[in-house]
Every structure is written in structure tokens, then in C-alpha cells.
C-alpha positions in Angstrom: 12.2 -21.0 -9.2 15.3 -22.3 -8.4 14.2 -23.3 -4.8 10.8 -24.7 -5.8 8.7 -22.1 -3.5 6.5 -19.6 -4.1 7.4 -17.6 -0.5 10.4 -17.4 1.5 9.8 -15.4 5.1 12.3 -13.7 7.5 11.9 -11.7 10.3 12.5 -8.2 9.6 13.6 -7.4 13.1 16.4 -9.3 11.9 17.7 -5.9 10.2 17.9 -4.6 7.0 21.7 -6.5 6.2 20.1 -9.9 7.1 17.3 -9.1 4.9 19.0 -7.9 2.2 21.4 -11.1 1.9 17.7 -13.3 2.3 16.9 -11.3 -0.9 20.0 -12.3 -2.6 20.4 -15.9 -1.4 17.1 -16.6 -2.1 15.1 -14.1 -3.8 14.2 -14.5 -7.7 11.5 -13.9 -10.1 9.1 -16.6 -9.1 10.3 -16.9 -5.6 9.3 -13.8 -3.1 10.8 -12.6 0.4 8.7 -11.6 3.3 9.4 -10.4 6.1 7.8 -11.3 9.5 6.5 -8.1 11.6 5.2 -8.6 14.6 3.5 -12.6 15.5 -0.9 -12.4 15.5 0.0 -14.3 18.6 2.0 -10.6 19.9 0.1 -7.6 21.2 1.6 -4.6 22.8 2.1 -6.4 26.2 4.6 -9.0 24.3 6.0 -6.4 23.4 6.8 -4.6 26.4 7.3 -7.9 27.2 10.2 -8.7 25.5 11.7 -5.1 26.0 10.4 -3.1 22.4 9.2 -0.1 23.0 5.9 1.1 21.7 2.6 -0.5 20.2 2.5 -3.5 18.2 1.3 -0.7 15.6 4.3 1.5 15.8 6.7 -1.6 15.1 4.9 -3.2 12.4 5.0 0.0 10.6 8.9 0.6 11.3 9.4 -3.2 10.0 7.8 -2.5 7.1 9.3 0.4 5.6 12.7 -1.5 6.5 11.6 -4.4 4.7 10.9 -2.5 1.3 14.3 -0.7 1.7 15.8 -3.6 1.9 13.9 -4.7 -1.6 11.8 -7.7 -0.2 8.9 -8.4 -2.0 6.4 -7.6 1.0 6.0 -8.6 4.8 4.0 -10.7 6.5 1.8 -8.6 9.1 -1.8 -8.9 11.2 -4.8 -7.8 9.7 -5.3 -5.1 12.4 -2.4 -3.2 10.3 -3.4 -3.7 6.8 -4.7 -0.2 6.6 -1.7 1.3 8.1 1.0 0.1 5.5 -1.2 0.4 2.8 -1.4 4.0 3.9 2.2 4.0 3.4 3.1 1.8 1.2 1.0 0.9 -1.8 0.9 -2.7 -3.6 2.5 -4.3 -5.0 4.2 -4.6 -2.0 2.5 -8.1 -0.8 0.9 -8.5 2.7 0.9 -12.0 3.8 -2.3 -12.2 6.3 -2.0 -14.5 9.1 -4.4 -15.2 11.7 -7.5 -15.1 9.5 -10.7 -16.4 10.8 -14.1 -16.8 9.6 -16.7 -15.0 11.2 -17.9 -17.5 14.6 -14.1 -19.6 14.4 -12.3 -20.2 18.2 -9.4 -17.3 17.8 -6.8 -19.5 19.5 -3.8 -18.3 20.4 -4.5 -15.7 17.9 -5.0 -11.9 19.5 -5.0 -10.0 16.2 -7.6 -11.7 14.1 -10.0 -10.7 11.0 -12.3 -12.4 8.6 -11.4 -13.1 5.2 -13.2 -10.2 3.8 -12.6 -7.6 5.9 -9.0 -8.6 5.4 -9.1 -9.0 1.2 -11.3 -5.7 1.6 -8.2 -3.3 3.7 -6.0 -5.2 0.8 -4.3 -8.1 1.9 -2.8 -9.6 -1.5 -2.3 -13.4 0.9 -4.5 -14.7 3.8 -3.3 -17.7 5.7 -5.8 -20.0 7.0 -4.8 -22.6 9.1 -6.6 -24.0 11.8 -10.3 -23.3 10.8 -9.6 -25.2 8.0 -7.4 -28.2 9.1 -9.3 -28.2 12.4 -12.7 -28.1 10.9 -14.7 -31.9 10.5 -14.8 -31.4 7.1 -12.2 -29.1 5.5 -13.1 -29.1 1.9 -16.2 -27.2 3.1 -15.0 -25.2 5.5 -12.6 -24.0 2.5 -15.4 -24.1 0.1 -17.6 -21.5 2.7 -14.2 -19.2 3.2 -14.5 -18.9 -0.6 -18.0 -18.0 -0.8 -17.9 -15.8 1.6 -15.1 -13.2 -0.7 
């Protein structure tokens, strides 16, 4: 690709104009635009919090169907609403999976969480794995048990 990445994200509650000039600034056969839903670290509280109405559910959903209009290659979304977009929109629409911990990891600051399975199970097409990894005394087997447990 012309920018040398595999994934570019924007957040989709940026609108569909923004994300539609992401796709074409950025966007090209090798190089894929997500947009952001709603943060693992957001729950329905944040929400109200920050003046959105409805659940964290309810958003995501709305975000998503935006996102596709506006052509971007998927969104990036909590497992907890895997299930839901694929209900409405089918691959190969890409989920990007944040917030994914192995079964008996420290959630953090993480409210939406799921294990690699379950998530690769609902149909996640990407998981991001972060701090159980990096955070783990050895990270090449923590990485080597994530795998053995798909």
C-alpha cells in the first residue's frame, strides 16, 4: 500500500462526510478503514455521560450501518456486539475486536471484554490483544496459549 499499513481507524461518530474523505485519502486495496464505535473502556453510563442517548448497543449498531454507507472496510467494535452487527451486516465487513482477554486475565480499564474464542466464534475477523500479552512475564507464551486456545 501506498501508506505502508495494513489498518487505518476513524471514529465513526465523526460522520459519514469525514469518513467518506478517510476512505478516499487513505483507503486502497491493501490498506482498510475502520471506524471506531463506541471505546471497551465506554458502557452506557459514558454514555449518558457524555450526553448520547441510548445503550452502548443502540450506538454501536447506528455507527455501524454509517460506517458501511460510507464504504469503509469494517469498524472497530466490543465483543459484546459482535452478534448484533453480524445480525445486520454480514462479512466481509471486518470487526476489529478490542478488549480481548484470555479466560482468568485482570480486565483493566476494560468494561466490555471476551475471550479469544468466544469472540473468533460470534465472528470477529481481528482481535486485539494488548495487555495480556505485553503485560504477561513471558509474552511469547502467553501468545503461544492465546493461540492454542482457538
Amino acid at each position: 500500500s501506498r501508506l505502508g499499513v495494513d489498518f487505518i481507524n476513524v471514529h465513526a461518530s465523526g460522520g459519514g462526510d469525514m469518513m467518506g474523505a478517510a476512505r478516499d485519502a487513505g483507503g486502497d486495496s491493501t490498506t482498510k478503514i475502520l471506524g471506531v464505535t463506541v471505546l471497551t473502556s465506554s458502557n452506557d453510563d459514558t454514555l449518558r455521560e457524555t450526553g448520547q442517548i441510548g445503550t452502548a448497543q443502540d450506538q454501536v449498531l447506528r455507527l455501524a450501518e454509517l460506517t458501511r454507507a460510507s464504504g469503509l472496510a469494517g469498524i472497530v467494535c466490543s465483543a459484546h456486539e459482535i452478534k448484533l452487527i453480524r445480525d445486520h451486516i454480514p462479512a466481509p465487513f471486518a470487526l476489529m475486536v478490542p478488549g480481548i482477554r484470555p479466560a482468568g486475565s485482570d480486565a483493566g480499564d476494560q468494561k466490555r471484554i471476551m475471550t479469544p474464542k468466544d469472540a473468533i466464534d460470534l465472528g470477529a475477523t481481528h482481535l486485539v490483544i494488548g495487555r495480556p500479552i505485553t503485560g504477561a512475564p513471558d509474552p511469547a507464551a502467553a501468545y503461544t496459549d492465546i493461540i492454542n486456545s482457538l
